[in-house]
C-alpha positions as CSV (number, residue, x, y, z in Angstrom):
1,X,0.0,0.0,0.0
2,X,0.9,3.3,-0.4
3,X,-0.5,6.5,1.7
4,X,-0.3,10.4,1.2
5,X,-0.3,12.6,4.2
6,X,-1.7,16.0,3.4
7,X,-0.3,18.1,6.3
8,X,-2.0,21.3,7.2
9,X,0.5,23.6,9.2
10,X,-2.3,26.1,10.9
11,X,-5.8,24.8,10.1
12,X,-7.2,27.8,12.3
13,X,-5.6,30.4,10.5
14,X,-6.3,29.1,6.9
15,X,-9.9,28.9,7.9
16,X,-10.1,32.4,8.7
17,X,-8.1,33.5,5.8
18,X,-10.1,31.9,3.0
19,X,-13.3,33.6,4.0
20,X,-11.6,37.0,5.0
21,X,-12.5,39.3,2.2
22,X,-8.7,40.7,2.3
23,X,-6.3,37.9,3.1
24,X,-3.6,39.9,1.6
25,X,-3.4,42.6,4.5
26,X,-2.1,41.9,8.1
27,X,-3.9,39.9,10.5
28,X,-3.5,37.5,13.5
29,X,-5.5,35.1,16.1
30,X,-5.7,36.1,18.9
31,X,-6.0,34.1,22.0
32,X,-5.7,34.0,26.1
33,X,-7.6,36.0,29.0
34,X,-8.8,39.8,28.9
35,X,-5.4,39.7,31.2
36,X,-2.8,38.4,29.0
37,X,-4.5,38.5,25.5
38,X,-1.2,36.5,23.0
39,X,-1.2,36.4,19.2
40,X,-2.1,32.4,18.0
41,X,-1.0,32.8,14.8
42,X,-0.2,35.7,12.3
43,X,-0.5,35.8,8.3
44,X,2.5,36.2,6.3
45,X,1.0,40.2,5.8
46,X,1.4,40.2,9.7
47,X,5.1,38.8,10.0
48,X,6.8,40.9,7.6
49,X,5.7,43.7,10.7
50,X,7.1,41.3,13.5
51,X,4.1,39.5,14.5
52,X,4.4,36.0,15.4
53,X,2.6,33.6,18.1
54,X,3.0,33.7,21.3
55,X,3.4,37.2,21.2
56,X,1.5,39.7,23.6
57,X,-0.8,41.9,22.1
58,X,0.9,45.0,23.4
59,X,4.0,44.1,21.7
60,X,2.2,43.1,18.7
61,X,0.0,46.3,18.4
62,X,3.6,48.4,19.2
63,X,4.6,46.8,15.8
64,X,1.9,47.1,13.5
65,X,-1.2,49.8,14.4
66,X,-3.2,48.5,12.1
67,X,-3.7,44.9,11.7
68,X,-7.0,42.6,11.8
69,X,-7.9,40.3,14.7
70,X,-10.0,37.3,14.6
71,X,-11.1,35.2,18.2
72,X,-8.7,31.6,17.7
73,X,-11.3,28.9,17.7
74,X,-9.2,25.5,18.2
75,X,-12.9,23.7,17.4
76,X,-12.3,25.4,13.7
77,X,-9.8,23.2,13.6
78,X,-11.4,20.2,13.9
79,X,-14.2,20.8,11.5
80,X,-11.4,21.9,9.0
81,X,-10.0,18.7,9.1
82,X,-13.6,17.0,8.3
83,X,-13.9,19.3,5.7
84,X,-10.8,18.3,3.8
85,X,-11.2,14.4,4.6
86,X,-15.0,14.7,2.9
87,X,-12.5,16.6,-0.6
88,X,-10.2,13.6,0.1
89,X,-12.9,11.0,-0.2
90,X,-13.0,11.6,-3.8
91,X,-9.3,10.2,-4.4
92,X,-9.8,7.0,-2.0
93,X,-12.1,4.8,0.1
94,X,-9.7,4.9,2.3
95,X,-9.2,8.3,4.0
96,X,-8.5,9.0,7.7
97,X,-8.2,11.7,10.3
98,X,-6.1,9.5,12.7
99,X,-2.6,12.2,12.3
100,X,-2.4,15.3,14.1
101,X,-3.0,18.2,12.0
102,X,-3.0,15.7,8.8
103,X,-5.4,13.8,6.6
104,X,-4.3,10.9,5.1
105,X,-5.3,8.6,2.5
106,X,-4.3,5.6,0.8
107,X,-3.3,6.7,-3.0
108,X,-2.4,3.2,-4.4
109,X,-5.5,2.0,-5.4
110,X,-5.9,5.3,-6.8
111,X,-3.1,5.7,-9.1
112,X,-4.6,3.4,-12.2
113,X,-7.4,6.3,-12.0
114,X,-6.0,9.4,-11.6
115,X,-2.7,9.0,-13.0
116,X,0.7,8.1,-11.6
117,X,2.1,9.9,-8.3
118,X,3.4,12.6,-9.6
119,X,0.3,13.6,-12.0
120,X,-1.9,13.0,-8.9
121,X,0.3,15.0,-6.5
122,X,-0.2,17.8,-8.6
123,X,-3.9,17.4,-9.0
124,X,-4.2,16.8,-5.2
125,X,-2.0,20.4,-4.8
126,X,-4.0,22.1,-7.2
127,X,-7.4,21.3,-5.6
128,X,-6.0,22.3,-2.1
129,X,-4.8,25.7,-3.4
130,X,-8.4,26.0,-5.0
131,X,-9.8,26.0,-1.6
132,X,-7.2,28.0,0.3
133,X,-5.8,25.7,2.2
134,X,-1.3,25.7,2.4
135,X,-0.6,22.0,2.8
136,X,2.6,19.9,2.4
137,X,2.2,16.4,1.2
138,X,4.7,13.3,1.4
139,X,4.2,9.8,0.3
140,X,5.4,6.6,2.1
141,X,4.5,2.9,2.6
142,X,2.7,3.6,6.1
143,X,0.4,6.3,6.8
144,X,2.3,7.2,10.0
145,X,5.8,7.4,8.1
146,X,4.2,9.5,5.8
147,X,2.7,11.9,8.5
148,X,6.2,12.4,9.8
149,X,7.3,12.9,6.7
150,X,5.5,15.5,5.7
151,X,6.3,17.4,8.3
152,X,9.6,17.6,8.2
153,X,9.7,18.5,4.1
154,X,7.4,19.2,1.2
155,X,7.3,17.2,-1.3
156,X,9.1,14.0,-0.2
157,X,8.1,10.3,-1.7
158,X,9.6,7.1,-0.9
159,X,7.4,4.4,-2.6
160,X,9.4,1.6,-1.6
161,X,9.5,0.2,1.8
162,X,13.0,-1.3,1.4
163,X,14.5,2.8,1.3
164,X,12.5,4.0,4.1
165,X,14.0,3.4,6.6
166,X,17.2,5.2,5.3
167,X,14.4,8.1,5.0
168,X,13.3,7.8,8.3
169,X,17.0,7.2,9.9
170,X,17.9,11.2,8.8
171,X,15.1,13.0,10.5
172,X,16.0,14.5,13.8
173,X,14.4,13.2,16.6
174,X,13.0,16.6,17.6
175,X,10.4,16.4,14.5
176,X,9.9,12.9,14.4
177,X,6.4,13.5,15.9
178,X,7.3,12.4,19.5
179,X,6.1,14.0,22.6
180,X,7.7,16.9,23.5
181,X,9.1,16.1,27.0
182,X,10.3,12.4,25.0
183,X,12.3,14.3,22.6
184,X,14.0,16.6,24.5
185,X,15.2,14.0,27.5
186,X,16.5,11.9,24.1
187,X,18.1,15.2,22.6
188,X,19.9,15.7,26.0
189,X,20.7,12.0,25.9
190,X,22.9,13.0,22.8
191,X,20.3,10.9,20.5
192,X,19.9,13.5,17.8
193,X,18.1,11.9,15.1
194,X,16.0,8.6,14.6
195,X,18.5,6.3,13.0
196,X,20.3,6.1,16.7
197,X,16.9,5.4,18.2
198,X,16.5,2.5,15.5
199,X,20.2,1.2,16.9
200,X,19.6,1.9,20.3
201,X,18.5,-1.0,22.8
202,X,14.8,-1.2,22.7
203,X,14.8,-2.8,26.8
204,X,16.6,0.6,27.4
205,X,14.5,2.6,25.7
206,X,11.2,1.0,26.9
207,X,12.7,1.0,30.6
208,X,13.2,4.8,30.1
209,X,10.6,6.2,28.2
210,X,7.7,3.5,28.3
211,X,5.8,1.1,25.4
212,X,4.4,4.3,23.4
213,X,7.9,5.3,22.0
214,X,8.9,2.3,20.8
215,X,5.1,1.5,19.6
216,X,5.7,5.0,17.3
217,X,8.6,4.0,16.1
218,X,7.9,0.3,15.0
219,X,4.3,1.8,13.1
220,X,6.9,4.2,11.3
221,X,9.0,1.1,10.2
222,X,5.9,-0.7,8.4
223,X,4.4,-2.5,11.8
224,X,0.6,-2.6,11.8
225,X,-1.3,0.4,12.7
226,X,-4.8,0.3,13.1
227,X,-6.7,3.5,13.1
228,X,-10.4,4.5,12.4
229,X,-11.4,5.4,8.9
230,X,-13.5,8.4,7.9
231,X,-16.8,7.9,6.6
232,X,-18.8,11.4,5.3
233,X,-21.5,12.5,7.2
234,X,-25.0,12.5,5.8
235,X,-25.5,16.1,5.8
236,X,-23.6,19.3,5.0
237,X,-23.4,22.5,7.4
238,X,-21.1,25.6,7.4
239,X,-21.3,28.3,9.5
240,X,-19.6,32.0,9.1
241,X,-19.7,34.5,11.5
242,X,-18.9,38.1,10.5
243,X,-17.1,40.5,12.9
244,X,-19.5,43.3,11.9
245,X,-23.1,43.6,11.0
246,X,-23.9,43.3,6.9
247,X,-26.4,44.9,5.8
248,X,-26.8,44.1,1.9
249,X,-27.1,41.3,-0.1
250,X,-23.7,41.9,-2.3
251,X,-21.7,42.6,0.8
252,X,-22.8,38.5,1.3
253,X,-21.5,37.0,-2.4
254,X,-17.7,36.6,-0.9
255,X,-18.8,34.0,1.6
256,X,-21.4,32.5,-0.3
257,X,-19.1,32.1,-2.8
258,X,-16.8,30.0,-0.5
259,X,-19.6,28.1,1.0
260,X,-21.1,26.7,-2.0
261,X,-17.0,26.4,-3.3
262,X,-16.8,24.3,0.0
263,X,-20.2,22.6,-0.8
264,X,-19.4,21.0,-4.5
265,X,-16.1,20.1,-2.6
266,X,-18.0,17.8,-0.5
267,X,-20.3,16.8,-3.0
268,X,-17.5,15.7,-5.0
269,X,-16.1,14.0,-2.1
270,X,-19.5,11.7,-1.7
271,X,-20.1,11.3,-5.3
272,X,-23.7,12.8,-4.4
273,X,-25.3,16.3,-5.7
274,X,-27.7,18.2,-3.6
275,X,-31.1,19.2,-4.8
276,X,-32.2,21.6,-1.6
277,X,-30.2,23.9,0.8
278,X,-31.5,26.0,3.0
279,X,-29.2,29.6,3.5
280,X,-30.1,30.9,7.4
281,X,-29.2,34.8,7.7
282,X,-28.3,35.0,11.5
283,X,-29.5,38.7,13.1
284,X,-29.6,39.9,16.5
285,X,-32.6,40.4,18.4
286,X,-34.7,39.2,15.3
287,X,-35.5,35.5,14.6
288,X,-33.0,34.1,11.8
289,X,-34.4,34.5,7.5
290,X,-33.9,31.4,5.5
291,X,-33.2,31.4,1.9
292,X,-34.5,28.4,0.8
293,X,-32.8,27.2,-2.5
294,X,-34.4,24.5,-4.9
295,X,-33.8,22.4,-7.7
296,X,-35.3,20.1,-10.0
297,X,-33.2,17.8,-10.4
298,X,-29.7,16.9,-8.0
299,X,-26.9,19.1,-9.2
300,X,-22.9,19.6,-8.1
301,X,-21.3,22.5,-9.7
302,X,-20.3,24.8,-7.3
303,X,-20.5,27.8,-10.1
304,X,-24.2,26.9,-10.8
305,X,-25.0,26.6,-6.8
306,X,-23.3,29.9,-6.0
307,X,-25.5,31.3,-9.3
308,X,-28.7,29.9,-8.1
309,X,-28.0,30.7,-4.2
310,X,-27.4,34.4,-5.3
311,X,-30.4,35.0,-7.0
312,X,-32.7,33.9,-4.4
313,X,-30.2,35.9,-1.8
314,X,-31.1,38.8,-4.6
315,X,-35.0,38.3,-4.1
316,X,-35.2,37.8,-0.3
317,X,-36.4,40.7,2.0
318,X,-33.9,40.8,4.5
319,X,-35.3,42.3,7.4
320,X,-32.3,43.6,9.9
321,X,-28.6,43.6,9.7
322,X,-26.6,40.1,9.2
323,X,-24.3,38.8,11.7
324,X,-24.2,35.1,10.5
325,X,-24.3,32.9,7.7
326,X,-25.3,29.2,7.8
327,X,-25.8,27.1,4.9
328,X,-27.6,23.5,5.5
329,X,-27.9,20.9,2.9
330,X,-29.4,17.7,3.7
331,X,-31.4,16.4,0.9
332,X,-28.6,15.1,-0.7
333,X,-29.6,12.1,-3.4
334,X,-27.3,10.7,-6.0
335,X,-25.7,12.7,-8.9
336,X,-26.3,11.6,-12.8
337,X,-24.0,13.4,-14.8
338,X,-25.9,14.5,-18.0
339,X,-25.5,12.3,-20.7
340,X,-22.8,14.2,-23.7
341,X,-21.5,12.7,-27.1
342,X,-18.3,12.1,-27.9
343,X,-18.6,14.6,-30.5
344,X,-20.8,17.5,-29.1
345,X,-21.4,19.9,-31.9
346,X,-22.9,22.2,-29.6
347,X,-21.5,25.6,-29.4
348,X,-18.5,25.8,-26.9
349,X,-20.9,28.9,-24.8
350,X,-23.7,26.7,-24.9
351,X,-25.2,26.2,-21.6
352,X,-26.8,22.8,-20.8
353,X,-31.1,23.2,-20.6
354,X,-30.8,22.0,-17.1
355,X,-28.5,24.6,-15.8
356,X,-30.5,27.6,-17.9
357,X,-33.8,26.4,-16.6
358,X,-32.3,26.4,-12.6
359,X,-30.9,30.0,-13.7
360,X,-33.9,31.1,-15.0
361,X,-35.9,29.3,-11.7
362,X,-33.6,31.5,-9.4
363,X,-33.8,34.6,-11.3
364,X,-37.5,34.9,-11.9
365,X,-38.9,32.9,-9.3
366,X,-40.1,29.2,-9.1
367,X,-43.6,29.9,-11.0
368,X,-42.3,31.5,-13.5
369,X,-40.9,28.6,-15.2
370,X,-42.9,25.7,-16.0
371,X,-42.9,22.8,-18.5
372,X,-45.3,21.7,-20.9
373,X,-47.4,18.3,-21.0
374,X,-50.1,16.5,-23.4
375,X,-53.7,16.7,-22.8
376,X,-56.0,13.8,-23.9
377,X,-58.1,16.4,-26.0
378,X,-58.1,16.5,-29.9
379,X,-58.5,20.5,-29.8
380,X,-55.4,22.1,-29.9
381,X,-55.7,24.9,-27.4
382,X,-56.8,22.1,-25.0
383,X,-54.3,19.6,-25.9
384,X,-52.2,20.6,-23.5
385,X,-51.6,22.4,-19.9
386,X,-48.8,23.8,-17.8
387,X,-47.2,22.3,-14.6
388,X,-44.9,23.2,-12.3
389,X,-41.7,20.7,-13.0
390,X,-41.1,18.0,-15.6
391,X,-43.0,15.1,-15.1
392,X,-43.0,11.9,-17.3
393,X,-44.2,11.3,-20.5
394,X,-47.7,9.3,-20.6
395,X,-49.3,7.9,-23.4
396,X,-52.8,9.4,-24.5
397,X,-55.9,7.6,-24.2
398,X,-59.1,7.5,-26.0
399,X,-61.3,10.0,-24.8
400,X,-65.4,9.2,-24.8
401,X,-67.2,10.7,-27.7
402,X,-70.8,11.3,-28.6
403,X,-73.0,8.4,-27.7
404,X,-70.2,6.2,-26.1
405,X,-68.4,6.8,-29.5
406,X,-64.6,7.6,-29.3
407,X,-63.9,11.2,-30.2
408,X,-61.2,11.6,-33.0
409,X,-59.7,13.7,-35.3
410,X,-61.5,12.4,-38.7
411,X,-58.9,13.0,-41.5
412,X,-60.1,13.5,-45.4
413,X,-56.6,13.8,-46.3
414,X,-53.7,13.2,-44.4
415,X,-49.9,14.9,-45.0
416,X,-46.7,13.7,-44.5
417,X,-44.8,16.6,-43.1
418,X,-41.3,14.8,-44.5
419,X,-38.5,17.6,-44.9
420,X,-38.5,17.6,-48.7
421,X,-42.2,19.0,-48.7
422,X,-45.5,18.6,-47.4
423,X,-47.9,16.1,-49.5
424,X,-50.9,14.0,-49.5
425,X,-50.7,10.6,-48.2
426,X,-53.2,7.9,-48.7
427,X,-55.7,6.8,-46.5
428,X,-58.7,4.7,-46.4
429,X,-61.9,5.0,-47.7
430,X,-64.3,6.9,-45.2
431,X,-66.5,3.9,-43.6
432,X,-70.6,4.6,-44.3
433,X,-73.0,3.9,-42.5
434,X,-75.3,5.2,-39.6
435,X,-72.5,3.8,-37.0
436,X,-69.4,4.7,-39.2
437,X,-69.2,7.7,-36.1
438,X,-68.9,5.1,-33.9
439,X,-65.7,3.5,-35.4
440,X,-62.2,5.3,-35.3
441,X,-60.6,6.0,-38.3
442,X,-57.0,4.9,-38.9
443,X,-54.6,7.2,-37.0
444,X,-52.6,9.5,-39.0
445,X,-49.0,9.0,-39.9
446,X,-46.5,12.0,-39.6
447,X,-48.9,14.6,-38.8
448,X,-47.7,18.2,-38.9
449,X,-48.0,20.5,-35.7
450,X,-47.4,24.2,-35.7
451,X,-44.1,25.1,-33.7
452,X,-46.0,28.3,-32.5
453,X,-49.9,28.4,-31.5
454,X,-51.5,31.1,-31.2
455,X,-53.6,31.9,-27.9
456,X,-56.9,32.7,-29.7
457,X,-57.3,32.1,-33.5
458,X,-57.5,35.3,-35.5
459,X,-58.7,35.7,-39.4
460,X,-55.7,35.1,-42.1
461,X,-55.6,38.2,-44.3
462,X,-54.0,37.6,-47.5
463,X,-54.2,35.1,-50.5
464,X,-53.1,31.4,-49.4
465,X,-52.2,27.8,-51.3
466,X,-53.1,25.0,-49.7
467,X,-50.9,22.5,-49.5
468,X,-52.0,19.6,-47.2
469,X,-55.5,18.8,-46.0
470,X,-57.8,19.3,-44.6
471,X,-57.9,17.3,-41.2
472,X,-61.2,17.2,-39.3
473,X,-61.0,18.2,-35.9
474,X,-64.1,17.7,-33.8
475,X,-64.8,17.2,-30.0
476,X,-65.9,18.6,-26.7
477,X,-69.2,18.4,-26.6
478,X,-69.3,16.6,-23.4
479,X,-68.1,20.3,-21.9
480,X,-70.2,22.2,-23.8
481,X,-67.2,23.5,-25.8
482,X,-67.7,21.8,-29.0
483,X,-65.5,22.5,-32.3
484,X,-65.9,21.3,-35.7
485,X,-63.1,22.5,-37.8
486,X,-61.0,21.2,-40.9
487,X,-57.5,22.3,-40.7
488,X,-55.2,22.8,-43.6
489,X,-51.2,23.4,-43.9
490,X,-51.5,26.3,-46.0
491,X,-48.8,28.9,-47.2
492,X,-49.2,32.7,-47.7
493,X,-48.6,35.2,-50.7
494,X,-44.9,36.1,-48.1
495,X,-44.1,32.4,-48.1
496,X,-44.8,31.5,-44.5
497,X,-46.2,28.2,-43.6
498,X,-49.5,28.3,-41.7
499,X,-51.9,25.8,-39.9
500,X,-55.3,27.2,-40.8
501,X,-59.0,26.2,-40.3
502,X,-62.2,26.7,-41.8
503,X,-65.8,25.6,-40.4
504,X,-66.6,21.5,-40.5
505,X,-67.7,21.0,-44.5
506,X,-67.3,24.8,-46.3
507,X,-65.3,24.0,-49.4
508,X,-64.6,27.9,-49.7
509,X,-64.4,31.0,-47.9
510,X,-61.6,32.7,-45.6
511,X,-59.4,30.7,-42.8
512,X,-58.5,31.3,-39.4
513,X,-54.9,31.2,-38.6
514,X,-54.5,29.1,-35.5
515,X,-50.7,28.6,-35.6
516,X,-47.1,28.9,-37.3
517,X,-44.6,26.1,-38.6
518,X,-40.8,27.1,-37.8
């Protein structure tokens, strides 16, 4: 086996610095009692001035005037860490949170998939930079040589087991990951570095410093290690809590924009998509807003999540000042990538119908999209009705006609609505007889519909030629709506292809335009 250990120096202050709007200026944890208030950590911005940790705050502020400072929460930590084992999951079953300050995860089954170590370091390094987290990684046989590893130097990978303990044998014993009072009564011992632990007598050693040293160094060597592995929750929460109160909508798009960044990063991490978060605005001394955010179908992409979450942020009332943001996802189903040729010919700006009709959702409100499905009524502007999301396809039944009789479209002459042109097709004879009304005629093949129908028919001005038809259209008289009309494909003196009626029987006499072929 082989494991990567992603180690993350100061979880606490890369938390705070990914969601800080300006990560680029000085700023610093700070820590301790109103007494003794000392610095926990300080940004690169911050040292160049002299700040470090451990520092008072006096000192610090006799530095630098100006500098931010953000309350160290050592619980950020910990959900950090969860965070970036639920991205991990992605690139192995086998992730855990076992390491101090480390996630690791085991990268050999991986390597067939995502490339070999090298080509996957990288896309492991770029992702972590994505999110705003600095990391170091190493690779080893173990997961515990290759958390000690990383933390010693960037970059290091010893896939074979024979070389590592030539590896291991180098490091000095001060950063071999030992506890503190350990390593520094085995520095004053004059045993600098671990290859004179390896060669020291482990009776002595145990006698001295107990079973856990020589347990840590034997799991560094290759001896079994059992540790829990990490399983993703269920649900998805972030919190982020401002140090002054927002009060509009935009001043919220740089945290959103993390949190549903941080969001797809989990989703990715699952293999799942989400199809419902819920956005709570936190105000004081009025109850919490929630922004609740919808889809039809389960989706990933944190670009389209951050697009949709903003325009329903855009369109809620917000009624006081914000001085928290939550986001809570926990309908979270399976994802189904959309289905793409090999060879798309669609336009390179093309947006996918699923993504433009969640856009459109968010923008304008969930009623003012809706989808379109078949009626089981032979009159066109009742053939069909609009509902709120896509549902499946069904396939029409007969409805009743006059005197039990199955109402139908009765067709003198249908048209075959090929591309080369529209022409008469066969049928059969029209059946006689007092109960010929009662027997359906033979359905019509490749009948033409109008791409565009109008919402009321209105007179067609103008001199026409018929070119197919006509097609006899009459039902509803069971709700006292009844039509008899012959329809015709007809084209106009401008060259436009219509779809026309005239009254049941008339031979002659003007049409109604009812609708428009593409």
């Amino acid at each position: 086996m082989l494991w990567a250990a992603l180690h993350f120096p100061d979880l606490a202050l890369a938390g705070v610095l990914r969601r800080h709007p300006h990560p680029e200026r000085p700023l610093a944890l700070v820590t301790g009692p109103a007494q003794r208030r000392v610095l926990a950590a300080a940004n690169p911005a911050a040292a160049r001035f002299g700040l470090h940790a451990g520092q008072a705050l006096a000192a610090a502020h006799a530095l630098c005037a100006d500098f931010a400072m953000v309350e160290h929460d050592e619980s950020e930590v910990a959900r950090w860490r969860a965070f970036l084992a639920a991205w991990a999951y992605r690139y192995s079953s086998q992730v855990s949170l076992a390491f101090d300050r480390a996630v690791v995860l085991e990268v050999e089954a991986s390597l067939g998939l995502f490339g070999p170590w090298p080509k996957f370091e990288r896309q492991l390094r770029a992702d972590l930079e994505a999110l705003g987290f600095p990391h170091r990684i190493a690779l080893a046989p173990n997961a515990r040589a290759a958390w000690v590893l990383a933390g010693v130097q960037d970059g290091v990978g010893i896939p074979h087991a024979a070389t590592l303990d030539t590896a291991l044998a180098r490091i000095p014993v001060g950063r071999a990951r030992l506890e503190s009072k350990t390593a520094d009564a085995l520095h004053a011992m004059g045993l600098r570095r671990l290859g004179q632990l390896f060669a020291a007598p482990r009776e002595s050693l145990a006698k001295r410093f107990g079973p856990r040293l020589l347990e840590h160094l034997d799991r560094m060597r290759g001896a079994a290690d059992p540790f829990d592995l990490y399983r993703p929750p269920d649900r998805f929460d972030l919190r982020f809590e401002f140090d002054h109160e927002i009060e509009s909508s935009q001043a919220l798009l740089f945290p959103l924009r993390r949190m549903t960044a941080d969001l797809g990063a989990f989703l990715a991490g699952r293999d799942g998509g989400v199809q419902r978060f819920v956005l709570h605005l936190e105000h004081e001394g009025h109850a919490d807003s929630e922004v609740v955010v919808g889809m039809l179908a389960a989706e990933r992409d944190p670009a389209l999540l951050f697009e949709l979450a903003r325009g329903r942020l855009e369109q809620a009332r917000i009624p006081a000042p914000v001085r928290g943001l939550r986001l809570r996802a926990e309908e979270l189903p399976p994802f189904v990538p959309a289905g793409r040729e090999l060879f798309d010919d669609r336009p390179a700006q093309s947006v996918p119908w699923t993504k433009l009709r969640e856009r459109l959702r968010a923008r304008l409100g969930d009623d003012a999209v809706h989808a379109l499905v078949a009626v089981e009524d032979h009159r066109p502007e009742r053939a069909w009705r609009r509902v709120a999301t896509p549902v499946a396809e069904r396939k029409p039944s007969v409805r009743p006609g006059r005197g039990g009789a199955a109402a139908t479209s009765k067709n003198h002459h249908a048209f075959d609505s090929g591309p080369s042109s529209l022409r008469p097709a066969r049928m059969e004879p029209e059946q006689q007889g007092a109960n010929a009304s009662a027997r359906p005629e033979p359905a019509m093949r490749h009948v033409p519909r109008p791409t565009w129908l109008l919402h009321r028919p209105v007179p067609l001005r103008g001199r026409v030629r018929v070119l197919a038809g006509p097609e006899r259209v009459e039902s509803g008289w069971w709700d006292g709506d009844d039509v008899r009309r012959d329809y015709y494909v007809v084209e106009t003196h401008e060259g436009q292809r219509a779809w026309a009626f005239r009254a049941a029987g008339e031979a002659a006499g003007g049409f109604m335009l009812h609708g428009w072929f593409a």
